[in-house]
N, C-alpha and C positions, 0 to 999 in steps of 0.2 A: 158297192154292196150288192145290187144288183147281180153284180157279176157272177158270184159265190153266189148266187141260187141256181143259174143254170150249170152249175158246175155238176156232169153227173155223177156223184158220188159211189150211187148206190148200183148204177151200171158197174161202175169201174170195178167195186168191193167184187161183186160177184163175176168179173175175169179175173179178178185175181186170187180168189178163193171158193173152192168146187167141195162141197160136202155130199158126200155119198151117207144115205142114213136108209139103214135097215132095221125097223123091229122088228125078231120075231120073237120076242116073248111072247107069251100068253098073260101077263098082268095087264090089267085096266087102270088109266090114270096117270101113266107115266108122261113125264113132261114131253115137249111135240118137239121135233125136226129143227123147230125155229129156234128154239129155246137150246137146244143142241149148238145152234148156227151159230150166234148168241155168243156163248160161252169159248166157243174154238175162237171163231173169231177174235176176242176182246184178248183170248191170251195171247194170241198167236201175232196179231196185226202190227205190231213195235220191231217185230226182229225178223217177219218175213215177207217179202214184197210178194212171193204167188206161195199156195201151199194146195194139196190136195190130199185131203183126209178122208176115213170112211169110219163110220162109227155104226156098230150091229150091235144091237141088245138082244141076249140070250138068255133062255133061261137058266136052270143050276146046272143040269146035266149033258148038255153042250159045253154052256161055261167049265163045267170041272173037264170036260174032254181037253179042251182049248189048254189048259194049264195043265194037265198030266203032259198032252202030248208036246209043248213048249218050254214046261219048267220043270217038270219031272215032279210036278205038284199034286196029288192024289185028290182035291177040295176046288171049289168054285170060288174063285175070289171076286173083286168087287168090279176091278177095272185091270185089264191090260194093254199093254201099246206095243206094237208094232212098229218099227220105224223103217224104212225104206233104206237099205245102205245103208245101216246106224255105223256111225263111227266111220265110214270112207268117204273121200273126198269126193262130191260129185262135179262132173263137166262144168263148165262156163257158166250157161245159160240154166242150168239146173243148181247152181250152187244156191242160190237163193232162196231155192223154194222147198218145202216142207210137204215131205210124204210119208202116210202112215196111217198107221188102222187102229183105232180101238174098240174093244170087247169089253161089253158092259151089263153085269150081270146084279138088274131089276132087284131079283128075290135079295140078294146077297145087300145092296143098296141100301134097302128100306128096312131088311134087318137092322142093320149096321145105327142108321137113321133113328129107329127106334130106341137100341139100346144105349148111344150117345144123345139123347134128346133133341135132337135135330130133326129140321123140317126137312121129308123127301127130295125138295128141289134143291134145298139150300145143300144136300149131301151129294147130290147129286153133280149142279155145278161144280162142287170141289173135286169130286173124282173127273171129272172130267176136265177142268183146268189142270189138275193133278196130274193127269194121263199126257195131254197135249204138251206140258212141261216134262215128262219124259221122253217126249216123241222130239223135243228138240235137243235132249240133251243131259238137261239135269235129271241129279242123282238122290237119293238119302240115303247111301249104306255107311258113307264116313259122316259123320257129325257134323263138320263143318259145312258141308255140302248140304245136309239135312237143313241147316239156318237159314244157307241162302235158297232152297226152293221154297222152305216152308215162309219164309217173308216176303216171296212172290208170288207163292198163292193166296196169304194174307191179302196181300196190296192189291193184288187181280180181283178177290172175292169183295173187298170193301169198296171197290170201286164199282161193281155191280150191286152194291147195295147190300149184302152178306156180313154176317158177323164172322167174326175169326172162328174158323174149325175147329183151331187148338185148347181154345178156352173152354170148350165143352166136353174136351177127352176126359 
């Protein structure tokens, strides 16, 4: 028993996971870096041995930049992911690991939050467990697909403590 306490955990967590976090919104209040670290981590830690993410929170008019100039999207949306080589096979020693960016846009958030009744943080982790499950992979444009993300961000969110998202839609 002993043994497992010097065991360094929380060295090891952070070699094997590097979060770059940039706000630059202009809102006050918004949850902190750790709470960011938190949530990437909890989804991401089951399927990938090292990952390296960066997450920037913007405001609407960046954010809607970001998504004209990526999606051919005219509006600021809530959250977008990046993924590093989405979909190509990567090297050996890179196949494990998870790279990618998400864009995260506060105003759009806490909207969103409001008019589903949900608490800022609690909409918050979802978009961004939401995000990080597109940065590995999964999809929701077929239906079935839509099941199994939405019952892994269920399972991710209840496990941080979160009521289901969907029941409040």
């Amino acid at each position: 028993m002993k043994r497992a306490k010097k065991f360094p955990f929380l060295k090891l967590q952070k070699q094997r996971f590097h979060l770059h976090f940039d706000n630059q919104s202009s809102l006050n209040g918004l949850p902190t870096e750790h709470d960011f670290y938190r949530w990437v981590w909890h989804a991401l830690k089951n399927d990938y041995r090292r990952a390296d993410i960066s997450i920037i929170l913007l405001d609407e008019e960046d954010a809607r930049a970001y998504n004209a100039d990526y999606r051919g999207k005219d509006y600021a949306t809530n959250v977008l992911s990046f993924a590093l080589n989405e979909g190509d096979m990567m090297p050996g020693s890179f196949s494990n690991c998870l790279y990618g960016d998400l864009i995260i846009c506060p105003p759009v958030v806490l909207k969103e939050a409001h008019e589903q009744n949900k608490t800022p943080i609690q909409h918050f982790a979802h978009l961004t467990i939401h995000g990080i499950l597109h940065l590995m992979g999964y999809d929701h444009i077929e239906t079935d697909d839509a099941e199994i993300m939405e019952t892994l961000e269920i399972r991710l969110l209840n496990q941080l403590g979160y009521t289901n998202p969907y029941l409040q839609d």
